[in-house]
Structure formats: structure tokens, C-alpha cells
C-alpha positions as CSV (number, residue, x, y, z in Angstrom):
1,X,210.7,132.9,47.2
2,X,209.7,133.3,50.8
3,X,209.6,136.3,52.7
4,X,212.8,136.3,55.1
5,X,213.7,138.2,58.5
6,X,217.1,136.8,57.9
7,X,218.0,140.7,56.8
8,X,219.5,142.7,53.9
9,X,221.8,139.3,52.5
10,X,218.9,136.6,52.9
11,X,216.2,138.8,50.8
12,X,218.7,139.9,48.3
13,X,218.9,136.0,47.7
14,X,215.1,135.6,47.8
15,X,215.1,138.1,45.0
16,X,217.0,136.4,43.2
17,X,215.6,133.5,43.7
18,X,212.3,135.1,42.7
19,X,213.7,136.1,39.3
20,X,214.8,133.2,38.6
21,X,211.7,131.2,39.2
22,X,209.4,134.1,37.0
23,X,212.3,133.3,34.2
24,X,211.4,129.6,34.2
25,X,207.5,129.7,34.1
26,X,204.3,130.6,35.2
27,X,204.8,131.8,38.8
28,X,202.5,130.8,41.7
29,X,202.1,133.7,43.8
30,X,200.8,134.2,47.5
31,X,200.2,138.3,47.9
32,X,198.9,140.0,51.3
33,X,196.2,141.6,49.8
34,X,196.0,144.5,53.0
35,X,199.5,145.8,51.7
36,X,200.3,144.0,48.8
37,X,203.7,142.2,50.1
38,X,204.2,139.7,47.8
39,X,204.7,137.0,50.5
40,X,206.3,134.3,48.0
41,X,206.5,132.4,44.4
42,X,207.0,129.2,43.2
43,X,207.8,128.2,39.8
44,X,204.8,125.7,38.1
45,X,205.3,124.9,34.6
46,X,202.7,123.7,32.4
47,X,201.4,120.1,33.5
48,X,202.7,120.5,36.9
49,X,200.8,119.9,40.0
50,X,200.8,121.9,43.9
51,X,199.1,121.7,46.8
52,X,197.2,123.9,49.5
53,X,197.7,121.8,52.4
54,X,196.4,122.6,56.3
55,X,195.8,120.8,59.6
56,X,191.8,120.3,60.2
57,X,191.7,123.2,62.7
58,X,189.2,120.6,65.2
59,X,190.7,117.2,64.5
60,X,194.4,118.1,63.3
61,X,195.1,115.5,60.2
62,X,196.2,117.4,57.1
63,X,193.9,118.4,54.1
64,X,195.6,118.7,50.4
65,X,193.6,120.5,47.5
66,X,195.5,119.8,44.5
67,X,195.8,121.8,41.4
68,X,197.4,121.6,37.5
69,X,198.8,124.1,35.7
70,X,197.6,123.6,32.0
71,X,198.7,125.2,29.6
72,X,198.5,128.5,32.1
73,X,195.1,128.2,34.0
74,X,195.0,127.2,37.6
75,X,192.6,123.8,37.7
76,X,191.5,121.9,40.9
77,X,191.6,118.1,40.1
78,X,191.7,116.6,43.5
79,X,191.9,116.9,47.1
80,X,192.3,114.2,49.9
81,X,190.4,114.2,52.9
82,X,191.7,111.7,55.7
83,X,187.8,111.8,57.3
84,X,185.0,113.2,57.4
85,X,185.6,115.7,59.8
86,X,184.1,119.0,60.5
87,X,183.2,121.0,57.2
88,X,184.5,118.3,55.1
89,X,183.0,116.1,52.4
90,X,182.3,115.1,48.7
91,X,179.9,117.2,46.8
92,X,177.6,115.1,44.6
93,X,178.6,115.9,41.0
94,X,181.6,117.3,41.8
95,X,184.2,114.7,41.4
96,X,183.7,111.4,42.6
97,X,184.7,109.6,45.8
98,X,186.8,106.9,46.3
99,X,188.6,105.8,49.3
100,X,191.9,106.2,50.1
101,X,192.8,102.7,51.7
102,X,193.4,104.4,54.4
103,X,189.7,105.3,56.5
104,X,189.9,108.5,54.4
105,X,189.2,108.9,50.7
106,X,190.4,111.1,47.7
107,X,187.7,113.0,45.6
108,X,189.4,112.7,42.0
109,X,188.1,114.4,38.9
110,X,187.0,117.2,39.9
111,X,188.8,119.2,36.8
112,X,187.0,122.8,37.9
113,X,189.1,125.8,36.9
114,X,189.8,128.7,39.4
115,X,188.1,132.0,37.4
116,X,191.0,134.2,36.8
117,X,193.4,132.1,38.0
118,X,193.4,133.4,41.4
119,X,191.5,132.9,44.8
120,X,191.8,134.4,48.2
121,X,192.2,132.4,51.2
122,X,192.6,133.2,55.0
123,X,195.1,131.3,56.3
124,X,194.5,129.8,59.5
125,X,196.7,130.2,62.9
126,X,199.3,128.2,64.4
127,X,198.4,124.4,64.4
128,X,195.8,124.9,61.3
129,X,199.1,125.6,59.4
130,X,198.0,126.8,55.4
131,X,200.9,126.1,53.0
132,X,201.5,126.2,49.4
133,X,203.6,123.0,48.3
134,X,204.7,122.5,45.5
135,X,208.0,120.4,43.8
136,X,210.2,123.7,43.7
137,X,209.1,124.3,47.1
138,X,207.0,125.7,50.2
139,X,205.4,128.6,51.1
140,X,204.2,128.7,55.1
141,X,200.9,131.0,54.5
142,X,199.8,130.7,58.3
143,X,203.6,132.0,59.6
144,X,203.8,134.6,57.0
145,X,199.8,135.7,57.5
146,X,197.5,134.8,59.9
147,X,194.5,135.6,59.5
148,X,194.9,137.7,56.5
149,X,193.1,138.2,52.9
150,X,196.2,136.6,51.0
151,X,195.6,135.9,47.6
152,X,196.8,132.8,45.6
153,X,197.2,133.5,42.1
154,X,198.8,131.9,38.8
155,X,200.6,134.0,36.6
156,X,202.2,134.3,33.8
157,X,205.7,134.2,33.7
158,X,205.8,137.9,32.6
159,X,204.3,139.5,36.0
């Protein structure tokens, strides 16, 4: 579900939309944390993977961190970087680096899990464009909050 200004119609399908995707599995949830407006879910089940994906904010190629749901807990297994740009690189002993084929690279195995199943994250304005991706969907975190505490969270299918 995203957060709509299409009116009283277009969030009543939202809704729907949201109950649907809580019915079907553990939820990925973006939450304003200053107000608590849910700003949007998107159904993972177990095994499946989804993205935070951004624009560098100095050199403007997209970033992907890439997480698992297994069995319920939110792991990062990989993110792709295409440079070395700004704030950006491989951490020895965290994952290992290979390229991408592409003058970038991928840093695979990294297998950490996120404590609690939930992180907060700023997202970034305009062109740095933060978004949640997943198969079942996309959530625009920089239209819907810029500059805000939002939190990103895994939950059960339950909440």
C-alpha cells in the first residue's frame, strides 16, 4: 500500500490493498516515525528478496541493498555499487567483493541480520530518490518523506 492524495475512493483501495497483503505474509512496512503514518506495505514471504534502492546524491547512479526474508527475520545479503563514489565501498570481512562486469561490483555474502527486524532511514530529497522495491511492488520513501525518521521494518503477518 502507498499513501494516496487521490482522496476518500483511492485510500479506501489502498486499505484494502493493505489487508490483503498482511493476509498473505510477513509485511514490509515503511512508518513516519514523527507521526506514525504508516506510509506503505509490501507483502514478502519467506525466501523472498527487496531492495532499498537510491540515486548517489553526488554522482547520481542507483545504489541497491538487498535483503531476504527467512523464515521472518530481515537479512542483508548484498548490495551493488556501480563505483566507488562518495561514502561507498566494501568493508573487509564483511562480504566479499566481486565485480559487476560492468566498472562497478556487487558485495555478495554479506548474510548480517537487521536486530529487530527494523531500521530507520532518512530518505533523501528529490534526485537521491529512496525506494523500497520489492516483486509485489514500490514504495517512493523520498516523495512520501523527505528528510524524515521513517522506519523500515519486517513484520509479522499479524501486525
Amino acid at each position: 500500500m502507498i499513501v494516496s492524495r487521490l482522496g476518500g475512493a483511492g485510500l479506501a483501495g489502498a486499505a484494502l490493498l493493505a489487508l490483503a497483503s498482511v493476509a498473505q505474509g510477513e509485511s514490509l512496512c515503511a512508518t513516519r516515525l514523527e507521526d506514525q503514518v504508516r506510509l506503505g506495505c509490501l507483502t514478502i514471504e519467506s525466501g523472498a528478496r527487496w531492495s532499498v534502492v537510491w540515486n548517489h546524491s553526488v554522482d547520481g547512479y542507483e545504489v541497491e541493498d538487498i535483503y531476504e526474508n527467512r523464515n521472518g527475520a530481515m537479512v542483508l545479503v548484498r548490495s551493488h555499487l556501480p563505483d566507488f563514489g562518495a561514502g561507498l565501498g566494501h568493508i573487509p570481512g564483511r562480504g566479499r567483493q566481486v565485480s559487476d562486469g560492468q566498472g562497478g561490483y556487487w558485495i555478495e555474502d554479506i548474510d548480517e541480520p537487521v536486530p529487530g527486524n527494523a531500521y530507520v532511514l532518512r530518505p533523501g530529497a528529490g534526485p537521491v530518490n529512496h525506494r523500497l522495491r520489492a516483486r509485489t511492488g514500490e514504495i517512493p520513501l523520498s516523495a512520501l518523506a523527505e528528510h524524515a525518521r521513517v522506519s523500515i521494518a519486517l513484520l509479522p503477518e499479524t501486525e
